[in-house]
N, C-alpha and C positions, 0 to 999 in steps of 0.2 A: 838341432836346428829349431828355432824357436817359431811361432807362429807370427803372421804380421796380424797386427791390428790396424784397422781401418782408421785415420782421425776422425772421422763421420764419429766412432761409436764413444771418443771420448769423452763426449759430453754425457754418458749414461754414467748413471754413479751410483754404488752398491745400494736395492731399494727399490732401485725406477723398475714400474711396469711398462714391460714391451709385447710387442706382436710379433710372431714370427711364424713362416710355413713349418710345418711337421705332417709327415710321413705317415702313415700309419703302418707300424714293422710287420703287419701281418699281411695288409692288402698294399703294396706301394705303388697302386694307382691312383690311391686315394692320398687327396691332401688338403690341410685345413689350417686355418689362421686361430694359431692358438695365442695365451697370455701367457707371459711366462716374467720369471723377476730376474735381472740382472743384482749377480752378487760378486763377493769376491772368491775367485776360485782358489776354493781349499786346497789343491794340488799342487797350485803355481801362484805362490804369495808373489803380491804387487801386479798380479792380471785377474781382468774379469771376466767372468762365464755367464752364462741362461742356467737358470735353473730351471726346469720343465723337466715332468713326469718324475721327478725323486732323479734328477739325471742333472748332473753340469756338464754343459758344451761350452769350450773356449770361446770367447768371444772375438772372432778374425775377419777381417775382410770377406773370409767366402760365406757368411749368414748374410741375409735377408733380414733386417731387424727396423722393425717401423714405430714411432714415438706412442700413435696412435691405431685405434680398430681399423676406423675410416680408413686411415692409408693404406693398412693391408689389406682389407678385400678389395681395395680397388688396384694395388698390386699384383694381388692375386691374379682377379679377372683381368689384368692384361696377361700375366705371365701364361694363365690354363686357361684362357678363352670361355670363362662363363659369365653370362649379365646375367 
């Protein structure tokens, strides 16, 4: 079964730098709007992933992925309630 991809994120194209929330694996009450680069996922030719921390995530509907900084922490603070 294949992942869906969101149309939203087809305008990202192997290169673009995005924003996105990340977890921290060790304390996961913590979370932080990282940078990360969408590329082409080496696993699954003709889809794309995040490349963040030496790690590819599919790129699908269920991420969070913002064009810009500004948009994520103000995503952020809506989603975890910090101003």
């Amino acid at each position: 079964m294949g992942m869906k991809v969101n149309p939203e994120y087809t305008s990202h194209n192997p290169g673009d730098v995005v924003y996105v929330f990340y977890r921290n694996p060790h304390t996961q009450d913590i979370a932080n709007v990282q940078e990360a680069a969408v590329v082409n996922n080496p696993d699954n030719p003709g889809e794309l992933a995040i490349f963040l921390y030496e790690t590819y995530y599919p790129l699908t509907n269920e991420m969070a992925v913002y064009s810009s900084e500004a948009d994520a922490i103000s995503a952020y603070e809506r989603y975890f309630g910090y101003e």
